[in-house]
N, C-alpha and C positions, 0 to 999 in steps of 0.2 A: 640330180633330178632330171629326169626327162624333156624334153621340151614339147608342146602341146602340139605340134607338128608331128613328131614320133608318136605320142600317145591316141592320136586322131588315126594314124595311119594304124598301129595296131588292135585297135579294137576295129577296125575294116569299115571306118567310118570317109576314108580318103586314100589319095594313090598315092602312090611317091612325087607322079606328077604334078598332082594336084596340090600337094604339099610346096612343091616348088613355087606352082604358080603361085598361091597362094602369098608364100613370102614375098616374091615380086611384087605384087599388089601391095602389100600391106608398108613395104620401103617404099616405093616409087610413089602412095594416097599417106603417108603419115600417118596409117591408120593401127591401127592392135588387128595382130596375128587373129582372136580370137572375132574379131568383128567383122571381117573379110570371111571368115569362113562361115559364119553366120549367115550373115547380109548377102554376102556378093556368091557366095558358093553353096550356099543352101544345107549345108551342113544342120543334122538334128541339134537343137543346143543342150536338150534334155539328155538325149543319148551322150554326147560330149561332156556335159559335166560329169555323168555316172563313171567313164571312163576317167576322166580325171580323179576323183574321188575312187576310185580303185588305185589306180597308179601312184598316186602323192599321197591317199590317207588323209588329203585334207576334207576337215569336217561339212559336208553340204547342208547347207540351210534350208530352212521352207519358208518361202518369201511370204507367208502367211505370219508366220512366227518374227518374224524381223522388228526387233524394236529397235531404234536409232537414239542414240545420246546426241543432242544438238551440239554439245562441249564437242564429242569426235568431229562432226562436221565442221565446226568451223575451224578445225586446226589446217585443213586441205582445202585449197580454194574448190569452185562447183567446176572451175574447168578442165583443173586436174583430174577431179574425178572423172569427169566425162571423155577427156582424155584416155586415159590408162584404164577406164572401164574400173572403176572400184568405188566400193563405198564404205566409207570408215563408221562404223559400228558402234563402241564407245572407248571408252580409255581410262585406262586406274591404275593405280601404284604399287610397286612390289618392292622388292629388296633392293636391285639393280636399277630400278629408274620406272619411267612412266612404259608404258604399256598399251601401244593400241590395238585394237582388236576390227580386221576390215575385212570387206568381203568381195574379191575378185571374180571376176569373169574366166578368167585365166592364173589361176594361182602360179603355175609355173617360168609367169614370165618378171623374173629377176630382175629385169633392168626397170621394170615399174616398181617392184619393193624397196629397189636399192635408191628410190627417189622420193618415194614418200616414206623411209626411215632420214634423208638427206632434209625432207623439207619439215618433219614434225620432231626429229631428235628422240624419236619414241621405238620402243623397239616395237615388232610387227607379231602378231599372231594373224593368223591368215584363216581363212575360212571360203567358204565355194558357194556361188550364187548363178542360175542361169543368166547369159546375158541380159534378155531381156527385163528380167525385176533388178537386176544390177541400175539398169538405163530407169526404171522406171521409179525406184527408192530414190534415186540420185536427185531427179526432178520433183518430187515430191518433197524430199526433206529440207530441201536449199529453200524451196517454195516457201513452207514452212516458215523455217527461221528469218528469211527477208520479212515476211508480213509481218510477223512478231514485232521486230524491230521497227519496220518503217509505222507501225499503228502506235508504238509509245508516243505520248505526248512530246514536243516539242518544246524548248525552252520557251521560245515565244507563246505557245499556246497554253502551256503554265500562267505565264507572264499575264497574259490576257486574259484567263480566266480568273487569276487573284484580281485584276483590276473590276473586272464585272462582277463579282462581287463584293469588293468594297463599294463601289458605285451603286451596286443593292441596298446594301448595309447603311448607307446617308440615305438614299432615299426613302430607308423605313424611319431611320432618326429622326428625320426633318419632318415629319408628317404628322404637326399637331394640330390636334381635335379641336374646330373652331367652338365646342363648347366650352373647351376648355378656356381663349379669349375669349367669347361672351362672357364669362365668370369675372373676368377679370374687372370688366366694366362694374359689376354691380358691387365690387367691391369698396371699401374707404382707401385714399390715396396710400396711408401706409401700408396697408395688405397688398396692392399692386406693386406697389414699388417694391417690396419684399418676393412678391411671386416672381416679379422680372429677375431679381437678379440671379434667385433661385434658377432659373428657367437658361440666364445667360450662362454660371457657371457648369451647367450639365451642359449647353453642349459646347463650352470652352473643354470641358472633360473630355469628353467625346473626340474631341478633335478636329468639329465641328465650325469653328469658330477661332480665328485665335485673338489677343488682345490687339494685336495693330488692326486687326479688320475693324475690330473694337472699337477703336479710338476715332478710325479715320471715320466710320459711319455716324459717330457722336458729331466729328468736329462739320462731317456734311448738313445736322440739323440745325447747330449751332450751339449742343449743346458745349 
């Protein structure tokens, strides 16, 4: 395959010079061939990928059409992609193993496939995206899936929320209608003392109450 330096200079996109320099840059800034010539040399990127997609055959996308599987994304950290300018697309299974399917900036450059098939163990179908919706899928989809994650509830905030509403749930328990002791008074000693105990073992049921609270508030009256 071609390298994206050859195929920028044959479609009369760049010089042999400029090619050079280019590489210099892009060794000496740690950066991708493909974002130097971009960014820093002003190279068309529209024109550039068409050329590449001539050259490789690899399939160009309409960053309109881009759906992203979160499963792809998170198999590649956000700074690899941003790195290597690529975005992993999704991933499914075939005969031979897992399968992902990503979309570069620069399909041609090898030593970025041969790292993210090193870091996902997956094999690579490759596909072609202008730099720029490359850069901009990348920061949207990570986006994405971070808030997903960090908006799930919390063990704590679980935790916290069964407690407030159990602490609901007694406070509607506990909340008897003082008609209902008025009643009580106008009753004969046996009917009260029969409504009470009634009254004690609901909320011993409940959970409300248990027998040592029981006892020790009897033995505080005397009785």
């Amino acid at each position: 395959m071609k390298t994206l330096a050859e195929i920028a200079i044959e479609a009369g996109l760049i010089t042999k010079l400029i090619a050079a320099k280019a590489g210099r840059m892009a060794d000496e800034r740690k950066q991708s061939l493909v974002e130097i010539l971009v960014r820093e040399l002003d190279v068309d990127e529209v024109a550039l990928v068409g050329a590449l997609r001539k050259q490789t055959r690899v399939p160009l996308l309409d960053p309109a059409d881009v759906v992203v599987d979160p499963e792809a994304l998170r198999l590649v950290a956000r700074d690899v992609c941003v790195r290597l300018k690529i975005l992993p697309l999704s991933i499914q299974d075939d005969s031979t193993g897992k399968v992902l399917r990503i979309a570069m900036a620069d399909p041609t450059d090898t030593t970025a496939i041969a790292e993210i098939e090193e870091i996902t163990r997956c094999e690579i179908e490759l596909t072609a995206l202008p730099l720029s919706a490359v850069e901009e899928l990348v920061a949207r989809g990570y986006t994405q899936i971070t808030t997903a994650v960090t908006t799930r509830p919390t063990r704590t905030q679980i935790l916290a929320t069964r407690r407030i509403e159990r602490e609901s749930e007694t406070s509607e328990t506990v909340q008897i209608p003082v008609a209902s002791i008025a009643a009580l008074r106008t009753k004969d000693v046996d009917d009260v003392e029969l409504r009470l105990t009634a009254l004690v073992e609901i909320l011993m049921g409940k959970g409300l109450i248990t027998e040592e609270e029981l006892a020790e508030a009897l033995r505080k009256r005397g009785v």
